[in-house]
N, C-alpha and C positions, 0 to 999 in steps of 0.2 A: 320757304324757299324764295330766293328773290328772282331777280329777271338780271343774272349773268351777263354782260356780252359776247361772252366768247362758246356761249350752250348751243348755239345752231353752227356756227363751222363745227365744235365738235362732234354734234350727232350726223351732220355731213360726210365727214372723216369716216367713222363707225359704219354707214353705210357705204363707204364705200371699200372699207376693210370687208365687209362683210358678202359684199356682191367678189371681191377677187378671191376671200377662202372660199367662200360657196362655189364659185366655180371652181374649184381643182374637184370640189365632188361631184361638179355636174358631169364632169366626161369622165364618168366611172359608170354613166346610168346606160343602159342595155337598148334602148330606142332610142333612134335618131332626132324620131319627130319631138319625142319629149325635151331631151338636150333642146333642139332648136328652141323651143318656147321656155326652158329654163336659161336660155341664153341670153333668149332677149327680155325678160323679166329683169335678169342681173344685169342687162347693158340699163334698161330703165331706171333701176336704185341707183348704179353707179352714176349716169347723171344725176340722177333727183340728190344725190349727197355730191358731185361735182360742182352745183349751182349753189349751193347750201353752204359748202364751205368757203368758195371763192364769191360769194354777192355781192361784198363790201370792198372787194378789190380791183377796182379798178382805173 
């Protein structure tokens, strides 16, 4: 496998697909406090894949 340039925006992207579908199942979950820390878990991937995908653009 080589070294892509374009392999870190997309596993950026991914996470950050993956922090917006996780969230429609996180307000489906039964405690408050738990959503709250599964909220901000997914606000943390969605930047760590916001940074990841936009790096090189600026």
């Amino acid at each position: 496998m080589g070294n892509h340039p374009q392999r870190t925006p997309f596993y950026g992207m991914l996470m950050m697909l993956t922090a917006m579908i996780t969230g429609l199942w996180v307000g489906d979950l039964p405690w408050p406090g738990l959503r709250v820390a599964a909220y901000l878990a997914l606000l943390a991937l969605a930047l760590a894949g916001f940074l990841m995908t936009f790096r090189d653009y600026s």
